[in-house]
C-alpha positions in Angstrom: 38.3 88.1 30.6 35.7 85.6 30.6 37.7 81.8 29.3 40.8 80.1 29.1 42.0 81.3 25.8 41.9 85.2 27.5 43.8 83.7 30.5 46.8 82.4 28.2 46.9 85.3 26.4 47.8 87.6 29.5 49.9 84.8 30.6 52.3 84.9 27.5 52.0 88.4 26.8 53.0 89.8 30.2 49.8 91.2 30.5 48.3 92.3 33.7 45.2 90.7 35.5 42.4 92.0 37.4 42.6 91.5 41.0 38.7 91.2 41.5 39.1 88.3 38.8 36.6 85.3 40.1 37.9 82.2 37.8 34.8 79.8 36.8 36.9 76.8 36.9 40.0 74.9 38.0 41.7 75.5 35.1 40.8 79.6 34.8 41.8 79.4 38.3 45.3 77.6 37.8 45.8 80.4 34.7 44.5 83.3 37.2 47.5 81.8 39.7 49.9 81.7 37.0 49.2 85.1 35.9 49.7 86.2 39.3 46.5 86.3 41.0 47.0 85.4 44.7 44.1 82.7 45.5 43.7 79.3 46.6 44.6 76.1 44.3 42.4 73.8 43.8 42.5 70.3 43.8 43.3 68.6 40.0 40.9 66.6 39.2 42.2 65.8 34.9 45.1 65.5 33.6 45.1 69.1 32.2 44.4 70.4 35.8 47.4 68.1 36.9 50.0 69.8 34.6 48.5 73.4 35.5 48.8 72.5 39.1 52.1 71.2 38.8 52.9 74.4 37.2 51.8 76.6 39.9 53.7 74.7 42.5 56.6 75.0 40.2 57.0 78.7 40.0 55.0 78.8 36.8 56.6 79.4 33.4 59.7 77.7 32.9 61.7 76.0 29.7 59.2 74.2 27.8 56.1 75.2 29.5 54.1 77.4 26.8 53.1 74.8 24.7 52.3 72.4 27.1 50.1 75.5 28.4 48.6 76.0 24.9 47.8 72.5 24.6 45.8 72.6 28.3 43.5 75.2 26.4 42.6 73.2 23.7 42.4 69.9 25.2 45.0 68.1 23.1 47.7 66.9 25.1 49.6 63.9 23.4 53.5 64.2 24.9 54.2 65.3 29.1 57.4 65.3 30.0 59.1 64.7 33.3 59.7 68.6 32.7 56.3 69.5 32.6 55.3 67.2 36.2 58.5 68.2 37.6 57.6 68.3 41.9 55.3 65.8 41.7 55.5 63.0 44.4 52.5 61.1 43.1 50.1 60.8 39.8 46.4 61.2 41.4 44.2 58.3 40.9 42.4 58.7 37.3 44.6 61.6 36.7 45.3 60.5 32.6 42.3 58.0 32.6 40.5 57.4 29.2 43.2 60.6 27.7 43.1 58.9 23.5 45.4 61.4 22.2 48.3 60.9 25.0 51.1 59.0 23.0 54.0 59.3 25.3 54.6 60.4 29.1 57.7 60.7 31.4 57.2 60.5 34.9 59.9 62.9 36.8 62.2 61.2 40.3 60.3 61.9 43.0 57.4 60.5 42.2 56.5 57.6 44.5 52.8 56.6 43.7 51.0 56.1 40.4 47.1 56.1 41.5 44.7 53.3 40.3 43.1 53.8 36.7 45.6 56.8 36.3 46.4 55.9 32.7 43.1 53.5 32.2 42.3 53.1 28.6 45.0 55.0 27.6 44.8 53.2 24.3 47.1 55.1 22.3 50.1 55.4 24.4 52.9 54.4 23.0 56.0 55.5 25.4 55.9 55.6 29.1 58.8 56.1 31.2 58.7 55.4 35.2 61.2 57.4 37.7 63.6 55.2 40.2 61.6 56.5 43.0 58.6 54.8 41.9 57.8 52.4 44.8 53.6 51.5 44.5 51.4 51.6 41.0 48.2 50.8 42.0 45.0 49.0 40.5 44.2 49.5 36.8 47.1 52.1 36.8 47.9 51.2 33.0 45.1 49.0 32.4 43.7 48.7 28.5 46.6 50.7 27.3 46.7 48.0 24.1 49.6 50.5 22.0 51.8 50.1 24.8 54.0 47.1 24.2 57.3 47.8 26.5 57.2 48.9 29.8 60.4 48.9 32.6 59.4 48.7 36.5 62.0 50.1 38.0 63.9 48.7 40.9 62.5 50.1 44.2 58.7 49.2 43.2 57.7 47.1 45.8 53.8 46.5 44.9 51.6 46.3 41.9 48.0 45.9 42.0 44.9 44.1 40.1 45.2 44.9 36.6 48.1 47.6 36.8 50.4 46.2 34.0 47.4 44.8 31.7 49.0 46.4 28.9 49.8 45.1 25.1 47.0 42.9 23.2 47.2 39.8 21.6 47.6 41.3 18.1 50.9 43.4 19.4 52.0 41.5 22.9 53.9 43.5 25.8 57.3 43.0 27.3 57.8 43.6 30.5 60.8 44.7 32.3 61.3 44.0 36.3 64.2 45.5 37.2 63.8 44.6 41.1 65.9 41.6 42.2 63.2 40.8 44.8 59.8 39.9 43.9 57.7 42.9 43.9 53.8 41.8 45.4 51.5 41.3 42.4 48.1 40.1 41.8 48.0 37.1 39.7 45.3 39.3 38.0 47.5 42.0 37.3 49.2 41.0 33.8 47.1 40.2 31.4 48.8 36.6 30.5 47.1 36.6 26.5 49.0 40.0 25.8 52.2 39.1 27.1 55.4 38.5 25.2 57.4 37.6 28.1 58.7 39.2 31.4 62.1 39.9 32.0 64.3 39.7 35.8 67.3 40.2 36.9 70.2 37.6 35.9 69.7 34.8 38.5 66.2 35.9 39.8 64.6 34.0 37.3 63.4 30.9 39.5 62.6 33.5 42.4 60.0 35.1 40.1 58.9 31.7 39.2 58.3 30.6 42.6 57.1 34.0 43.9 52.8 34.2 44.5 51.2 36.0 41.7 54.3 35.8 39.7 54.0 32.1 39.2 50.8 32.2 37.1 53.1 33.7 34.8 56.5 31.1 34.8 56.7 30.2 31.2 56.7 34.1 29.7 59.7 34.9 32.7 63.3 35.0 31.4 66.5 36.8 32.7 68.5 39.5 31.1 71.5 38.8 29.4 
């Protein structure tokens, strides 16, 4: 058993491992856990190693889970559901950086933190959906993610930093949903004004986002719900 492929195969087959196994990599070593190995997880450091991780601290196989795992092997990883990050308090920084074939990502409750660059040049991502316990997305989070042109802060996010929501293009402008009736901090850097359709607040908070630093740059793309 020398590779990943080898790895999945005991995985879905039942199959037993070897318990002097040595994995080569955080990936063989996520597999080697989820096969039932008893060793130390590493840290993730990709978005692959993220969704093996979560796996591992998730009791492993679960509804769902074998073609996400399939698509770990071969690299090509274009849907994760909230299913498949399910535990997760916070997306690492550059977890889903510079990923061109992810199209579409649900973030599961629980999650507080999105990590800066962690969907950077995500530039085919069409669908991303944030939790309610989302309270910080940090710099770059979805910065250069030009396919994604609708995108809903929830309520309890309280900051968003340089370049987070620089999403959209001026071909296919974003819209912007801001659920919280309170200002959340943002960077006057952090919306990229030339790919912007318009922002949408609360009814009545329309002048407090107006008014509000950093939001202000941005007055004449803010409207309220209906």
């Amino acid at each position: 058993m020398t590779n990943e492929t080898a790895l999945l195969s005991v995985l879905l087959s039942g199959a037993q491992i070897k318990p002097d196994f040595q994995p080569q990599n955080n990936k063989q070593a996520y597999l080697a856990y989820l096969c039932g190995l008893n060793i130390p997880l590493p840290e993730p450091r990709t978005v692959e190693e993220t969704l093996l991780y979560n796996l591992c601290l998730n009791g492993g196989m679960g509804g769902g889970t074998t073609g996400v795992l399939a698509q770990v092997v071969d690299g090509s990883i274009k849907e994760i559901t909230a299913k498949d990050l399910e535990g997760a308090t916070c997306i690492y920084q550059m977890a889903f950086s510079d990923r061109h074939d992810l199209e579409s990502i649900e973030i599961p409750e629980g999650v507080i933190t999105i990590g800066a660059s962690a969907f950077y040049y995500c530039n085919n991502l069409t669908r991303v959906v944030l939790p309610e316990s989302l309270v910080n997305i940090y710099a770059s989070a979805f910065a250069e993610c030009s396919s994604l042109t609708s995108l809903t802060i929830p309520a309890n996010v309280k900051d968003i930093g340089v370049q987070a929501l620089k999403i959209g293009s001026e071909e296919n402008p974003a819209t912007i949903t801001v659920l919280r009736t309170t200002p959340p901090s943002l960077a006057s850097t952090s919306i990229n004004q030339y790919a912007l359709a318009k922002i949408i607040v609360p009814k009545g908070c329309g002048d407090a986002y107006k008014a509000a630093s950093g939001w202000s740059k941005f007055a004449d793309y803010i409207v309220e719900s209906t």
